[in-house]
Structures are given as structure tokens and as C-alpha cells.
VOPAGU-2260 file (C-alpha; in pm, 1 decimal, decimal comma):
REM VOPAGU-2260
SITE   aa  ch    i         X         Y         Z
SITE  UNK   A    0   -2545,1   -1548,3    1549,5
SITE  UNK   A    1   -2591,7   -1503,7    1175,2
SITE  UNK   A    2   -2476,2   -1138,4    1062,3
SITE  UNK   A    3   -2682,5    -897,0     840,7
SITE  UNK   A    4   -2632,9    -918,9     479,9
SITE  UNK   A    5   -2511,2    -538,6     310,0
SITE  UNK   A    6   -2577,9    -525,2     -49,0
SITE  UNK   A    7   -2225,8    -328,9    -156,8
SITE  UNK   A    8   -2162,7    -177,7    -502,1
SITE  UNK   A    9   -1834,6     -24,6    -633,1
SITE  UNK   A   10   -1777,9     221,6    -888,8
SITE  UNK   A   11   -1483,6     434,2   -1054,3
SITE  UNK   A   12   -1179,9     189,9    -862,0
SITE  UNK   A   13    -861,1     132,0   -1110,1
SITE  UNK   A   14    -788,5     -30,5   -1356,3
SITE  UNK   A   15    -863,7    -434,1   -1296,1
SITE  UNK   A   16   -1006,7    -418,4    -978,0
SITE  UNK   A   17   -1123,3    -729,6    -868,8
SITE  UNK   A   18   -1216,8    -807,5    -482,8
SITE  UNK   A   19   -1151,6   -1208,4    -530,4
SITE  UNK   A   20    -782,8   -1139,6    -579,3
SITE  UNK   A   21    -651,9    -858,8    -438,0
SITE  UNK   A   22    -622,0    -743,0     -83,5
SITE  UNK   A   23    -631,1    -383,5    -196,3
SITE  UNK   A   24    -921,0    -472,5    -396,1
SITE  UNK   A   25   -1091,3    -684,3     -87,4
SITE  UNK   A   26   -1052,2    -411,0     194,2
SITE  UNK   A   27   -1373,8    -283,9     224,3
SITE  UNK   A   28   -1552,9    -595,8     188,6
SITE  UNK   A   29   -1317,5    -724,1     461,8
SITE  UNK   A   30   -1369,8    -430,5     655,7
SITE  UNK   A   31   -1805,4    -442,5     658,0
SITE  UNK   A   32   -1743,4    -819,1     751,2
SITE  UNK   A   33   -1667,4    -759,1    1093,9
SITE  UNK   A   34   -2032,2    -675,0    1123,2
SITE  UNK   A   35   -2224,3    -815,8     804,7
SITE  UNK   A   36   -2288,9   -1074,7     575,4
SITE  UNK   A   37   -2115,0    -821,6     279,5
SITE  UNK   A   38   -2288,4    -913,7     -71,9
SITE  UNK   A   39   -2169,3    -768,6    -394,7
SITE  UNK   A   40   -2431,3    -659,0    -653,8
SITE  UNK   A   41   -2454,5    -372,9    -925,5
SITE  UNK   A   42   -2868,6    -313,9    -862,8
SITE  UNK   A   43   -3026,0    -215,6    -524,0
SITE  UNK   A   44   -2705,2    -208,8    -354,9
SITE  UNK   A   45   -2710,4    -100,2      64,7
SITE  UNK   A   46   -2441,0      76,9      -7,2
SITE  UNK   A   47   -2208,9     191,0    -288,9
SITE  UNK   A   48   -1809,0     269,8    -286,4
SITE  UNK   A   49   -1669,8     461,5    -539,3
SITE  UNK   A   50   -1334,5     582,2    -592,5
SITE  UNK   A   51   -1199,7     852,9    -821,8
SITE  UNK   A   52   -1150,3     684,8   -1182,4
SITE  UNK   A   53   -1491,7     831,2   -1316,6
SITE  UNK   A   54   -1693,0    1055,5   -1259,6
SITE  UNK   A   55   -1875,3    1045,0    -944,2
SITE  UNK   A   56   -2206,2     850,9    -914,4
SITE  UNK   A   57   -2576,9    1023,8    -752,3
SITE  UNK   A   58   -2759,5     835,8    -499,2
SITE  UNK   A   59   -3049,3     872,6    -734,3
SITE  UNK   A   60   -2895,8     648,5    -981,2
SITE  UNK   A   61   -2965,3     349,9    -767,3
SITE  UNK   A   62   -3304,9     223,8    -617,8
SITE  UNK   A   63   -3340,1     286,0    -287,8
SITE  UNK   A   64   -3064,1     563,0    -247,6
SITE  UNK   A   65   -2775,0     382,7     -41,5
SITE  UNK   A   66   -2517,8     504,0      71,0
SITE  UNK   A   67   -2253,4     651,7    -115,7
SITE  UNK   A   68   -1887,0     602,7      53,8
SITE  UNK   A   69   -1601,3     791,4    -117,8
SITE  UNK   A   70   -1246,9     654,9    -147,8
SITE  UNK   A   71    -965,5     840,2    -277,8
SITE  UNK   A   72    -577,2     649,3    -224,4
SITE  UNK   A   73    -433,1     896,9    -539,6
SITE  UNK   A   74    -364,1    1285,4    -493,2
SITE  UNK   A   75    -723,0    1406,3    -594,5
SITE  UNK   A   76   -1011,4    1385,4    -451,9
SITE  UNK   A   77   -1284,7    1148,6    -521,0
SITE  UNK   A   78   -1575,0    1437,5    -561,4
SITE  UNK   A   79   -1919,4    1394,0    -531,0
SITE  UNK   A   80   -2166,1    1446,5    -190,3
SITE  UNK   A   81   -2039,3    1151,8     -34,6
SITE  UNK   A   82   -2180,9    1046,8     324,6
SITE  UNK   A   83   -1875,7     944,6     504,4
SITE  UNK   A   84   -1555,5     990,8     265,3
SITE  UNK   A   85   -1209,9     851,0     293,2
SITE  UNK   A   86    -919,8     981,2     138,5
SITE  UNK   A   87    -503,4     984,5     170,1
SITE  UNK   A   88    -482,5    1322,6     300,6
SITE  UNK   A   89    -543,2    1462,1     693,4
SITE  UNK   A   90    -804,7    1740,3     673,9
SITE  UNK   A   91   -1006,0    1839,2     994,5
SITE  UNK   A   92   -1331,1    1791,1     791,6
SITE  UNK   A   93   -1699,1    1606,7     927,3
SITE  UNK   A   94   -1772,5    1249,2     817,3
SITE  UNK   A   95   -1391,0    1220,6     654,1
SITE  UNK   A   96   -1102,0    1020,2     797,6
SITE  UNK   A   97    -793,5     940,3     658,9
SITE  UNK   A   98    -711,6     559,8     511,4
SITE  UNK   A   99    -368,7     595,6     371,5
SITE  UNK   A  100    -311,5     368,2      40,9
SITE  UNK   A  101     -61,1     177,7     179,7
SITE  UNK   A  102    -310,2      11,1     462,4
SITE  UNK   A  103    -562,3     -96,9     251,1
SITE  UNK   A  104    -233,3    -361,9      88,5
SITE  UNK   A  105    -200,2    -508,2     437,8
SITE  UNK   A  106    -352,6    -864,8     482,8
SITE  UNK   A  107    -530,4    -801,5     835,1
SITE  UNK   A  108    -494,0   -1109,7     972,6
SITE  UNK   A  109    -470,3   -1022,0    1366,2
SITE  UNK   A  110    -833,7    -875,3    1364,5
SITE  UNK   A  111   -1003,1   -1166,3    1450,6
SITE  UNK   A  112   -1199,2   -1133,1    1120,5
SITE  UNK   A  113   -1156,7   -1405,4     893,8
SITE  UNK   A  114    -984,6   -1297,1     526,5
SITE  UNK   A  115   -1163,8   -1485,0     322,3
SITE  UNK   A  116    -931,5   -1497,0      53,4
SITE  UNK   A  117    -595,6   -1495,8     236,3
SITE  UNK   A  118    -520,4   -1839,9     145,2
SITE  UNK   A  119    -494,3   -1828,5    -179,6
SITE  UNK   A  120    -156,2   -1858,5    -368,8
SITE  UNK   A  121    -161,2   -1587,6    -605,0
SITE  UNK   A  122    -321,6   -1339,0    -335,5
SITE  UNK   A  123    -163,6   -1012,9    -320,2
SITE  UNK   A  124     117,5    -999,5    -559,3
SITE  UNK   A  125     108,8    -580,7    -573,1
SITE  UNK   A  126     -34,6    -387,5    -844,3
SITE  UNK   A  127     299,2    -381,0   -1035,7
SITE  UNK   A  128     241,8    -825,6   -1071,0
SITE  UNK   A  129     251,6   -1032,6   -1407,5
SITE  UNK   A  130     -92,8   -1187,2   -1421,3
SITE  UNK   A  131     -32,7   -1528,1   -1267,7
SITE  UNK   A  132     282,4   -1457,3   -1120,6
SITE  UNK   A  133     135,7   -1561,2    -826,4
SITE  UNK   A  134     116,4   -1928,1    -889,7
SITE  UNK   A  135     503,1   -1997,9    -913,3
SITE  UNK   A  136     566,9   -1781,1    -547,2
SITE  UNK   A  137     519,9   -1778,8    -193,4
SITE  UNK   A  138     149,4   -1938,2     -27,2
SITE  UNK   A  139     -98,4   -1663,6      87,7
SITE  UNK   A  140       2,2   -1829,5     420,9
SITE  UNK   A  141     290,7   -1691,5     420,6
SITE  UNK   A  142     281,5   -1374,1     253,2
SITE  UNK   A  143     438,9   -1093,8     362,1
SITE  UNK   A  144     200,5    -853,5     394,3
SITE  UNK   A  145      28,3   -1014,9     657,7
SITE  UNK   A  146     -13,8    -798,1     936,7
SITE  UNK   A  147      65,4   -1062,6    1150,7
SITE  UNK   A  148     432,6   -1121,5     992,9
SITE  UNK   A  149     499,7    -761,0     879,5
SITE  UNK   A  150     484,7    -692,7    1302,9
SITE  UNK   A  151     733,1    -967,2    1349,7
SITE  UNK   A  152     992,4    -879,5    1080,6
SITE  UNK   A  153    1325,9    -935,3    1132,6
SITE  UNK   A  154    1547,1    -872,3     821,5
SITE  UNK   A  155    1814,1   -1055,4     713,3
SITE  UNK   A  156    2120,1    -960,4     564,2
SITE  UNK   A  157    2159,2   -1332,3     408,5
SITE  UNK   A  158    1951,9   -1287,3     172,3
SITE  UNK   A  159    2078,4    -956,8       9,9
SITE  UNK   A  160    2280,0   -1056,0    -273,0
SITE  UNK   A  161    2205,0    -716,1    -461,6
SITE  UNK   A  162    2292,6    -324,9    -365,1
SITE  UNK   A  163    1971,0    -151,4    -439,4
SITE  UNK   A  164    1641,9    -193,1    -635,6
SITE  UNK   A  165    1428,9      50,5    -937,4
SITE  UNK   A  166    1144,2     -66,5   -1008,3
SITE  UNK   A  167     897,7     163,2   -1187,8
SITE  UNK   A  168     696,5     212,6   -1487,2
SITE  UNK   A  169     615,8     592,4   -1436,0
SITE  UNK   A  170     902,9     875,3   -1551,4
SITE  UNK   A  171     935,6    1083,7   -1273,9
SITE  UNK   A  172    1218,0    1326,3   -1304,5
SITE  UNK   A  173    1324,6    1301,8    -903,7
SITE  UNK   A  174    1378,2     938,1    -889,6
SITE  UNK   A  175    1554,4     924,8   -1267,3
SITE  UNK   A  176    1746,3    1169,1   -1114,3
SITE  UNK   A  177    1834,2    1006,2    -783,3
SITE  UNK   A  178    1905,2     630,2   -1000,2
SITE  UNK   A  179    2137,1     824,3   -1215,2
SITE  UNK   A  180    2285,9     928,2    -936,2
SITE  UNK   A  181    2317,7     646,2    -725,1
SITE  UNK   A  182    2423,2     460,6    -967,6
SITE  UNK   A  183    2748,0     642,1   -1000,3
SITE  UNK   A  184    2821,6     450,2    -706,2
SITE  UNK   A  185    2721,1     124,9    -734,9
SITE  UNK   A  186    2512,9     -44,2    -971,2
SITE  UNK   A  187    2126,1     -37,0    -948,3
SITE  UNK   A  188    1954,5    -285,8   -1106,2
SITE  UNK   A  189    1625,2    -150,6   -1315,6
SITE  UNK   A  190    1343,6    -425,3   -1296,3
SITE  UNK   A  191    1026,0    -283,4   -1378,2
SITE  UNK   A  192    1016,0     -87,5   -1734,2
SITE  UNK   A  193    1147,4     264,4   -1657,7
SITE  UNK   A  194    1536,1     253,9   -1747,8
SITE  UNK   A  195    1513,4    -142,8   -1736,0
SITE  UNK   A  196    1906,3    -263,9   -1707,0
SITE  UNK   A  197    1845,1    -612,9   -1632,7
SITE  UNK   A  198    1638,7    -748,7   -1934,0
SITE  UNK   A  199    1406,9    -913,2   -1599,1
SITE  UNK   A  200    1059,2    -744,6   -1515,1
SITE  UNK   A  201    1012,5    -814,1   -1157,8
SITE  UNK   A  202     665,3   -1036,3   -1091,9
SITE  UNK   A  203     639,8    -931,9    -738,6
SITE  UNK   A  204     827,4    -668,3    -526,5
SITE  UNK   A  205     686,4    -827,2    -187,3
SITE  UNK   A  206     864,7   -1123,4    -264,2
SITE  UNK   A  207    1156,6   -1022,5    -463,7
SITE  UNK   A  208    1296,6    -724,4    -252,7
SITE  UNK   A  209    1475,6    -921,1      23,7
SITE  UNK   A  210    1706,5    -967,8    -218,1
SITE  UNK   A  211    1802,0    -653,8    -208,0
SITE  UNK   A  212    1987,9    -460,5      56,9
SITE  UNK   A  213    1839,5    -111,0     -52,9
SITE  UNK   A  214    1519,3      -4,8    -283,4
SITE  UNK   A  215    1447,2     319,9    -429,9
SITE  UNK   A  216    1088,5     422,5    -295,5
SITE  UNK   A  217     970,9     740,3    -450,3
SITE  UNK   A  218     599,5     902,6    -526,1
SITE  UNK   A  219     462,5     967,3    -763,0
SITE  UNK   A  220     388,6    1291,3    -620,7
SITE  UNK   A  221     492,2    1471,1    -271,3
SITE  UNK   A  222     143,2    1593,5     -97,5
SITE  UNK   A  223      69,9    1594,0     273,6
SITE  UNK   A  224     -89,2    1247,6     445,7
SITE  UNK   A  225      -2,5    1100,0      73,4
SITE  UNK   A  226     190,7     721,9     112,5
SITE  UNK   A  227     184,2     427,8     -45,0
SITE  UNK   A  228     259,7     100,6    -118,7
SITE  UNK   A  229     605,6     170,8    -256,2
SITE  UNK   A  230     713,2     202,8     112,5
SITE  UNK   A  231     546,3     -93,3     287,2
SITE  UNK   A  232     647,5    -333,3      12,7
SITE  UNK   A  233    1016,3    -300,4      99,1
SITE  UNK   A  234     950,0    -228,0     441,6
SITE  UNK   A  235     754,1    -535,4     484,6
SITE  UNK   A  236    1017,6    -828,4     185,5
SITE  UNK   A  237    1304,8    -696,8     425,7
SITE  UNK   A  238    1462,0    -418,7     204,1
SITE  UNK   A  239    1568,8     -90,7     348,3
SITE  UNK   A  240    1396,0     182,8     162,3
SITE  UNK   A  241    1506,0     483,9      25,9
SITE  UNK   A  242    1184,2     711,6      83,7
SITE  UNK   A  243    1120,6    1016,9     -88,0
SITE  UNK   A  244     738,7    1170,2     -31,6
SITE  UNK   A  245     523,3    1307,2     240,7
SITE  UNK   A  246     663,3    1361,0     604,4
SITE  UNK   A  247     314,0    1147,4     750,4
SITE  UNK   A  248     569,2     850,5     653,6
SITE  UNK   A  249     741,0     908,0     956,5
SITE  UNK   A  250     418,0     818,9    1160,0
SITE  UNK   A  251     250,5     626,7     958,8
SITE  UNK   A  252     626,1     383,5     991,4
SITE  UNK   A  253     891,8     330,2    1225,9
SITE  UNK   A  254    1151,9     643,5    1110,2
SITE  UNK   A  255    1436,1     463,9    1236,2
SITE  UNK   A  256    1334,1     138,1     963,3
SITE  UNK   A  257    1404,6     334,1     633,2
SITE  UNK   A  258    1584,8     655,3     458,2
SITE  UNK   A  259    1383,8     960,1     432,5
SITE  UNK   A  260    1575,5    1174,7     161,9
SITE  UNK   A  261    1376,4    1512,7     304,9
SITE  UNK   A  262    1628,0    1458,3     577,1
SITE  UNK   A  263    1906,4    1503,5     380,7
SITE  UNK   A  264    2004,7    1872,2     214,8
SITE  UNK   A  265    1981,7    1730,7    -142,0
SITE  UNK   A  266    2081,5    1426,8    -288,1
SITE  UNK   A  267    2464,7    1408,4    -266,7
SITE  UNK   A  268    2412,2    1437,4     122,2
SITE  UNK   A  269    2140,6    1145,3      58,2
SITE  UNK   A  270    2393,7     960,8    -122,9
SITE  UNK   A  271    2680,9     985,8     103,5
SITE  UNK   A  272    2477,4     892,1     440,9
SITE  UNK   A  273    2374,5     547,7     201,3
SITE  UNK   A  274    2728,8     515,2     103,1
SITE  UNK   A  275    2836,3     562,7     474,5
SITE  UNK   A  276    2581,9     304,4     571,9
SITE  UNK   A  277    2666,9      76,7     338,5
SITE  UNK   A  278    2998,2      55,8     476,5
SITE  UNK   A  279    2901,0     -15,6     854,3
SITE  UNK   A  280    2713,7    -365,3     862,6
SITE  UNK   A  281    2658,3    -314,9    1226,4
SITE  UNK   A  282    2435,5       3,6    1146,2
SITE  UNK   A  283    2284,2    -100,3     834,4
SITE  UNK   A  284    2170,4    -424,3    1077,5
SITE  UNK   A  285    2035,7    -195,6    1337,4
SITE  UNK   A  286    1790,7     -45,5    1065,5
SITE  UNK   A  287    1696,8    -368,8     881,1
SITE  UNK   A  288    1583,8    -495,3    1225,1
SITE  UNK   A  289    1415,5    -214,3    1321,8
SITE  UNK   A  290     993,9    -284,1    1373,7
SITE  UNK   A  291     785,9    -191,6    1015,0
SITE  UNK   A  292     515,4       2,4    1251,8
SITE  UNK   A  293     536,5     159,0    1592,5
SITE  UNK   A  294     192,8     128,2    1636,9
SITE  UNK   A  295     -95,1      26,9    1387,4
SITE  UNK   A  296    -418,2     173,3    1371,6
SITE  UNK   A  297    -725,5     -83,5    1318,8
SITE  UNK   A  298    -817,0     133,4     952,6
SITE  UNK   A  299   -1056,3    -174,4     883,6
SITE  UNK   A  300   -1257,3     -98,1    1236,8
SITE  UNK   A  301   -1223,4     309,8    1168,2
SITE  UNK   A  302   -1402,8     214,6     825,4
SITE  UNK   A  303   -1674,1      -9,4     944,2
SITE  UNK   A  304   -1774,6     198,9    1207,3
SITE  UNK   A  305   -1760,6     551,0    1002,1
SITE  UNK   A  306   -1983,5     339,1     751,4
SITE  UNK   A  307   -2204,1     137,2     978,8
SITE  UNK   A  308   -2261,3     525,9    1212,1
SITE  UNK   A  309   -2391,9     676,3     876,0
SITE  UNK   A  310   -2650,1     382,6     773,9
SITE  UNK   A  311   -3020,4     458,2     839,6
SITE  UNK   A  312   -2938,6     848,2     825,5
């Protein structure tokens, strides 16, 4: 039976935001297609989605007034009179749910919705990607943010031929810090442009991470419900992350998979529990192994149906 088509606008997403590459990019079109034929325009759109890099658009802007669906992954909100809104944070608040930013990076391909772009070679590199990095890496087949494979990891210590990973662009003081310190240790190798040591820029941390037995995965920013990327893309290349941000991490993933350092009174007690389990293969095994999720919500079928419940109103 041939779906509906919904006309669907966006507005006010980052920087380079482009649906035909991206999962992050494709979510909500992916997410509508479980019940429509989704169509992207910029005039007499069904409905629009607009995030929080602009300011925020009025129904009366369009013709026809559609629906306007707010999206906010980053610590601020997206504004506006939204009708349904999602955003990073829990709040007990009508017509909001939460959508974390790290779920809207997974590759939902257990859903029984076709991706229509998952094949595609340079699909889903991460934000922090060389333009056509993609090309020269791993087949959207196989890619590891499928939710089909990140639920079946297994990590492998064969691959780690490096201690730990730093790979950032942004200076925030706490993970400078924690490098410097670390690094005291043993050696940390710098691939993105913050405090580069390596004279390498990393092309894609979902594929490059295995290689690594540890990565440094700190926010931006510590607010409740916010998590990101930065701990699913080590999670899910088979790299044991070292997790500094909101406690919701420990639900959102399996605790027992990474290194929260709010567990730890400072970062010399951080730093001794990694030396400790750097030292015990056994244990460090036990933790690699451990499953990514310990459950999953369907975010794509809490969006569709907080979108598709608002429609007609």
C-alpha cells in the first residue's frame, strides 16, 4: 500500500547539514518514513524541523502553517512555539521528549524501515570526517554504527596497538587537563587539532578507534540528559572510553562498558583505576566485551509518533 507523501522543511541545523550523507543529518526523514512517503522542499512544506543555529522560524512564514518540530542535540534550547519539541535534556514538560544526540548517529537498521542511504560508502563518517574520507574506508554495510552491529559488539584486544586516543578541535580546560595528565603516564596520541602530537588528523573516529585500547571522551559541557556522540563512537569502533559528562550516560549505555570519571574523587583516582586496569588484561577484557546498550529505545518510533499525534491539530 503506497504511503502518504509529507512535504518536510528544515531550518537552523549545523553547519553542512545535508540529509543524503549523513545519518545524523537523515534521522528525521528516516524516522517519518515508517509512515510516509517523506519529501523535502523549502515552500509549502507539511511540516518544518528546525534546530537551534538561527533564530527560530513562525508558522506564518510558510503557506499553509505546518507544523513546526523543534530539535535541540546542543545545551540550549531550540526556542520558538514549537508543536511537539525534542531536545537532549529530561524535563517533565507536554508535547517534549527527550532524543539524546548520540541516537540520532545510530544507523537503525533493525527497524524494519529501510535506510535509504545506508549503503553508501562514505555514509556516516562523524562530524569530525575529512570530506571524502569516506571513500578510502569501511562499506556502509559494514559500518559500525549500525544498530544491528553496535548490539553485537565484541571488542578485541588484537587490534589495539595504541594506549589511548585525543581527538578534539574544541579547548576545553577539563580534558587538556586530564591529557596532560594522563599523559604523564603513558603517551596519548593527539589526532584531531587540539594539542595534535602525531602530525595525523584522524578521518574517522568510528573506524579508527579500535586501534586504540582507551579514548578520552569528554563534553563539551556537563548538563543533565546531555550525551553525545563522543561516547558511542568509541563505544561502538571497540575502544574503552574514558567518559566525563552527564550521569544519563549510565542509562542511556551499559555502565559496566566504559570509565565514568564522576566516579572517581578527582583525576589522580581516575588515573590510577586506568593505570590499574591497564595492568589486568583479564579485567580490561571483561569491559571491552561488555554490551554498548542494555536496552535501546526505538527514538525513531517515539519521533514519528510524537509528530504524526500532532498533525491535523
Amino acid at each position: 500500500m503506497n504511503k502518504p507523501t509529507l512535504r518536510v522543511c528544515y531550518r537552523n541545523f549545523w553547519p553542512e547539514f545535508d540529509p543524503e550523507r549523513m545519518p545524523q543529518d537523515h534521522f528525521f526523514e528516516f524516522a517519518l518514513s515508517r509512515q510516509f512517503d517523506v519529501l523535502r522542499v523549502d515552500d509549502r512544506p507539511d511540516v518544518v524541523i528546525y534546530s537551534v543555529f538561527g533564530a527560530p522560524p513562525r508558522r506564518d512564514e510558510f503557506t499553509g502553517k505546518p507544523l513546526l518540530v523543534a530539535y535541540s542535540g546542543e545545551p540550549v534550547d531550540a526556542g520558538g512555539t514549537p508543536d511537539p519539541r525534542f531536545g537532549f535534556d529530561p524535563r517533565p514538560q507536554p508535547d517534549y521528549a527527550r532524543l539524546p544526540l548520540w541516537a540520532i548517529y545510530l544507523i537503525w537498521d533493525e527497524t524494519g524501515t529501510p535506510y535509504r542511504i545506508a549503503d553508501r560508502a562514505d555514509l556516516g563518517q562523524g562530524s569530525h570526517a575529512r570530506a571524502g574520507a569516506g571513500v578510502t574506508l569501511f562499506a556502509g554495510a559494514t559500518h559500525p554504527l549500525r544498530t544491528s552491529i553496535v548490539g553485537a559488539r565484541t571488542g578485541s584486544m588484537a587490534r589495539q596497538v595504541r594506549f589511548c586516543n585525543f581527538t578534539y578541535r574544541h579547548a576545553v580546560q577539563s580534558r587538556i587537563d586530564f591529557f596532560t595528565r594522563l599523559s604523564r603516564y603513558r603517551r596519548v596520541d593527539s589526532t584531531g587539532s587540539l594539542l595534535n602530537n602525531t602530525g595525523y588528523r584522524m578521518a574517522s573516529k568510528v573506524h579508527e578507534l579500535g586501534a586504540y585500547r582507551y579514548t578520552i571522551a569528554f563534553e563539551n559541557t556537563i548538563q543533565p540528559g546531555y550525551v553525545t556522540e563522543k561516547l558511542l563512537e568509541p563505544l561502538a569502533s571497540g575502544s574503552v572510553p574514558i567518559y566525563l559528562g552527564a550521569r544519563d550516560a549510565c542509562s542511556d549505555f551499559n555502565p559496566d562498558a566504559f570509565i565514568h570519571a564522576l566516579d572517581f574523587d578527582g583525576p589522580d583516582h581516575l588515573i590510577a583505576h586506568i593505570r590499574a586496569l591497564d595492568l589486568d588484561d583479564a579485567r580490561y577484557q571483561t569491559m571491552l566485551s561488555a554490551p554498548v546498550f542494555r536496552t535501546l529505545p526505538d527514538y525513531p518510533a517515539m519521533v514519528c509518533d510524537g509528530i504524526v499525534s500532532r498533525l491535523g491539530k
